[in-house]
Each structure stands twice: as structure tokens, then as C-alpha cells.
N, C-alpha and C positions, 0 to 999 in steps of 0.2 A: 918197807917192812911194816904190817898191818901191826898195833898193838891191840884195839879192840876192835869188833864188827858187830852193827846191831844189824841181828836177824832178825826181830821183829817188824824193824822197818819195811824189809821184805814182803814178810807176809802182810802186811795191813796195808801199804799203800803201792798205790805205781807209782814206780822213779819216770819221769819223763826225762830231767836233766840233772846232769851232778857238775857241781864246781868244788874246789879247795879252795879252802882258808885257814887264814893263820889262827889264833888261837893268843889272847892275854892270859898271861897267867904271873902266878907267882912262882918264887924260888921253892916253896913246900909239896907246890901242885905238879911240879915239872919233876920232880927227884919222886913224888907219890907214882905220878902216870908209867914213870921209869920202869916201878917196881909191880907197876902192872894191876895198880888196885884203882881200877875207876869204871864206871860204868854207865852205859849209853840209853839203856833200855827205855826209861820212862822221859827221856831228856828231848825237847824241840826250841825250835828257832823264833824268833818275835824279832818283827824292824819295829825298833821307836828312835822317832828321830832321825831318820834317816840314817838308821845303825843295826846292824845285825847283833843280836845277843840270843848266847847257848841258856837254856833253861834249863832246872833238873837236871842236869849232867851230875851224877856222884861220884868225888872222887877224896874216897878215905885217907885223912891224913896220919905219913908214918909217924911210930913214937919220938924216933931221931931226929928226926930232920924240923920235927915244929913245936921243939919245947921253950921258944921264946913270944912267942906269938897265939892268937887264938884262932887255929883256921875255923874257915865255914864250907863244910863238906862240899853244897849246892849253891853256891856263890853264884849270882848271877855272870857270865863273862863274855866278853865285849869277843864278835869275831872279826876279823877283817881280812877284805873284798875292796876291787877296784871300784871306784864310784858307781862306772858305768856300768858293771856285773850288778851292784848294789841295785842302780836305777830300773835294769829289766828285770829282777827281780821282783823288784815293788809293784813294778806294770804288770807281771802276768799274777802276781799272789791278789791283787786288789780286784785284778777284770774275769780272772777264767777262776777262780775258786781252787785255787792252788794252794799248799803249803809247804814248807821248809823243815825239813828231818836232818838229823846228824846220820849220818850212814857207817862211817869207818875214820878210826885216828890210827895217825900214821905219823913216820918219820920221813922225812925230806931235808935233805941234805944238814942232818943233827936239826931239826927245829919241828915241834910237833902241829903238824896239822890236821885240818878237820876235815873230811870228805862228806860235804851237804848236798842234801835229792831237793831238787824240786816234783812236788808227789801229789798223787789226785788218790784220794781215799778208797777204796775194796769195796764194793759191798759184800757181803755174806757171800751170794751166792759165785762169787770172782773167789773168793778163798777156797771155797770147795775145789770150786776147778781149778786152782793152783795145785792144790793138795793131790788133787787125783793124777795131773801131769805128771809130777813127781814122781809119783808111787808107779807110773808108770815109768818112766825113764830108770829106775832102778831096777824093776822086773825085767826091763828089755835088758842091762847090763847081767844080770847075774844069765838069762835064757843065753845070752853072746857067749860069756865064761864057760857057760856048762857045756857049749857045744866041741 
């Protein structure tokens, strides 16, 4: 069950491959994401260290659940990936000009995961021609209906 999906990732990059990972979090982040207040849009992925971590991920903390604590909205957070996911990873982002996007968080079996693209950037003129495939596959949907 999807809780958020970033659409923009869509449109700005091609997904070549997508893996899941888990997600560190705290006890405030996990009852916030619950309640459905977090957001993907401006958020990307950085290895240091031979570590995956989510960037810009926003996820507003509730009044309840975190009034003993000081959370930090955009906390940097640790993802985690088998080594060996991690190691090809690093090999295609370093050598072919790749990068790492959060795509879609979700639920797996009670524990929240991350769905990351490995993604080659749009130029302008690939978004266009996104946009226009679109616009057509809708136009052919509705010309189906009407018949």
C-alpha cells in the first residue's frame, strides 16, 4: 500500500532500475508518516561512506506524538540496502552519470519502505515528448469511451 508517490520523479528523470529499502527512522517519524504528513518531492539520495542516505525528505512532525523531543522536519536518514545492491549502485552512479531518486514509500509487511530509481536526467526536449504521449493516450481513451 503506496503512502506517498513522487510524480515529479517521473517527469524529470528516466527510471532505469528501481530497488527497495528500508528506511531509519524515529518513533515521531513513523506515527507522522502514518498520518500521512511527509513529502518526496524535493528529496534525493547521496552514498557517503559507503551508505545510502535520503536527503530533503519532509516529514512534519505531529503536535502528539513529539512533545518531549525536538524533531528536525528534514533530518538527514540512513537507507538500507544489501551490500552488494549498495556496491552496484556506486559502480553504475560513478561510471555511466547516473543518480538515485526516492520514487514511492510504502508499507511491507507493517514496516515502511523506500522504493529508489536509479535515473538518467530528461532533457527539455524528452519532457515534451512525455507530455505529448500522454495527452495522447488520454485522447485515445476518451475517442474508445465515446464510441
Amino acid at each position: 500500500m503506496s503512502i506517498i508517490h513522487n510524480k515529479k520523479a517521473f517527469h524529470d528523470y528516466f527510471i532505469e532500475e528501481k530497488y527497495e529499502a528500508g528506511i531509519v527512522l524515529e518513533g515521531w517519524e513513523v506515527k507522522a508518516i502514518r498520518a500521512g504528513r511527509v513529502q518526496l518531492k524535493e528529496a534525493y539520495i547521496i552514498i557517503r561512506n559507503g551508505e545510502l542516505y535520503l536527503i530533503g525528505c519532509h516529514i512534519s512532525p505531529l503536535k502528539t506524538a513529539s512533545t518531549h523531543i525536538l524533531p528536525d522536519p528534514v533530518r538527514t536518514r540512513k537507507l538500507l540496502l544489501h551490500l552488494e545492491e549498495i556496491k552496484r549502485l556506486i559502480g553504475k552512479i560513478e561510471r555511466a552519470g547516473y543518480t538515485l531518486i526516492p520514487l514511492d514509500m510504502h508499507y511491507k509487511t507493517g514496516r515502511i519502505k523506500l522504493e529508489i530509481g536509479l535515473a538518467k536526467g530528461k532533457k527539455q526536449h524528452d519532457k515534451r515528448e512525455t507530455e505529448k504521449q500522454k495527452e495522447w493516450e488520454r485522447e485515445r481513451q476518451r475517442l474508445i469511451r465515446a464510441k
